[in-house]
N, C-alpha and C positions, 0 to 999 in steps of 0.2 A: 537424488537430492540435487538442488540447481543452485548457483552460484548467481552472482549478478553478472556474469563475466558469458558465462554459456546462455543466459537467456533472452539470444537473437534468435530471429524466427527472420524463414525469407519468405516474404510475402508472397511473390510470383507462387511459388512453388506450395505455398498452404493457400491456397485459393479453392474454393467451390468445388465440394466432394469430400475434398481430402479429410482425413480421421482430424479428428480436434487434437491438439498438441496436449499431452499433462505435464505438470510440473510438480513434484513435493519440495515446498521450500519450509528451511529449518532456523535456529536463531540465527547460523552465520550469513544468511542471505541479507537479513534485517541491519548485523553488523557492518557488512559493505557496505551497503547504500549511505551510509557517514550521514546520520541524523539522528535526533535525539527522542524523540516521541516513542517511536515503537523499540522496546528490547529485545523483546522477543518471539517468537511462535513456531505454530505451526500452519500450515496451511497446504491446502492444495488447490492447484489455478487446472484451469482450463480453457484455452484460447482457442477460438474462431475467428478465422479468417475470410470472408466473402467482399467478393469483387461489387463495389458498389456502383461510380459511372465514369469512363473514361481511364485517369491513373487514379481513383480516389478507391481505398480499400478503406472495410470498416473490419474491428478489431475487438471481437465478444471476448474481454476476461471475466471467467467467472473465480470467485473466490471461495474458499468452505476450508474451516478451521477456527483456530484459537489464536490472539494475539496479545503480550505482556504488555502491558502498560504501567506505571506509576499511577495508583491511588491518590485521589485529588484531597483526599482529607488526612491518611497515613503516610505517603509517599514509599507505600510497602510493595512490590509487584503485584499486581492484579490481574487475571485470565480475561481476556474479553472473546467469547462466540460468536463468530461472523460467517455470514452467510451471504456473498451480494456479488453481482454482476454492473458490467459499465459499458460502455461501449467506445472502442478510439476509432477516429477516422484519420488515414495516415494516406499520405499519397506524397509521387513523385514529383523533387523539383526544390524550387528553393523558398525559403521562408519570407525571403524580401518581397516576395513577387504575387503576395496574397495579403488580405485584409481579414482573413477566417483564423481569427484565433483560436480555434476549434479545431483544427487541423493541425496535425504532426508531417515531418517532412522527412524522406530519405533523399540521399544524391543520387542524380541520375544516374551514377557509376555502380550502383549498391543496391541488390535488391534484399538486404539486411537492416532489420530494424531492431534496437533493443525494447524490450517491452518492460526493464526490470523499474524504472523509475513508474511509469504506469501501473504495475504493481502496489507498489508503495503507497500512491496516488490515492487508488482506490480501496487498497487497507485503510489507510486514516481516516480517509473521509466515510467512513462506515462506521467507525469508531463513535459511540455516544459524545452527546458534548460534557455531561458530567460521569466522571469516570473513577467510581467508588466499589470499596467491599460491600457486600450486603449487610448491615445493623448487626450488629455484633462481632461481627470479623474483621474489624480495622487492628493493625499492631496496638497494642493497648499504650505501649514503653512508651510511642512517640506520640500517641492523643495527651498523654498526662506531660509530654515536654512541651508539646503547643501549648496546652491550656493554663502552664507554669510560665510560661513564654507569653503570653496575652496576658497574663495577672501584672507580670511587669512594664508591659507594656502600658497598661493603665494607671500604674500607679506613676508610673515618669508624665503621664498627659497632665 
């Protein structure tokens, strides 16, 4: 299980060949990163590493697992099944000194890059944009306090 704190990877050294890195990340990964979208999951990553051109390395996560979210009509946890890959391109140097917003940067002093906010990145944005129970599995308690909540609402209009 990886923490957001242990998931640096050195680039030089996971370069072209080397076995792909894994990672099982659990709810407390999700809890670090200090953001409010995703609660929880599971998942498992798998990171490639290949030397692209120059200092410019590109950076295969693949992701496969389940991740908690808030139900957009209950606000009850909901499991979301994710399956998806992305691709970083991360190279040597400084962020000033480029116009490729596309690009992640390490110091020339460091050949450690963290990939954990990348993670994240790519969890959410795989994420549907409406994010519901399926018909009949929403909390019932809290449809009937919306629907009690919207009744008053219209009778104050």
């Amino acid at each position: 299980m990886a923490s957001k704190d242990n998931m640096l990877i050195d680039i030089r050294k996971t370069v072209n060949g080397i076995e792909p890195l894994h990672f099982s990340l659990h709810d407390d990964f999700f809890a670090e990163i200090e953001q409010d979208e995703i609660k929880g999951g599971r998942l498992d990553v798998t990171v490639k590493v290949r030397e692209a051109a120059g200092d410019i390395y590109t950076v295969k996560i693949s992701l496969q697992g389940s991740i908690n979210v808030l139900c957009d009509r209950c606000l009850d946890e909901l499991s979301i099944d994710i399956d998806t890959s992305d691709v970083v391109r991360v190279s040597y140097g400084d962020e000033a000194e480029t116009t490729d917003y596309d690009l992640k940067f390490v110091p020339h002093n460091s050949n450690m890059y963290n990939i954990a906010w990348d993670i994240y990145e790519i969890a959410v944005t795989s994420l549907p944009l409406e994010r519901v129970h399926p018909e009949g599995k929403c909390d019932k308690d809290m449809l009937i306090r919306f629907s009690a909540e919207k009744s008053i609402d219209e009778l104050d209009a």
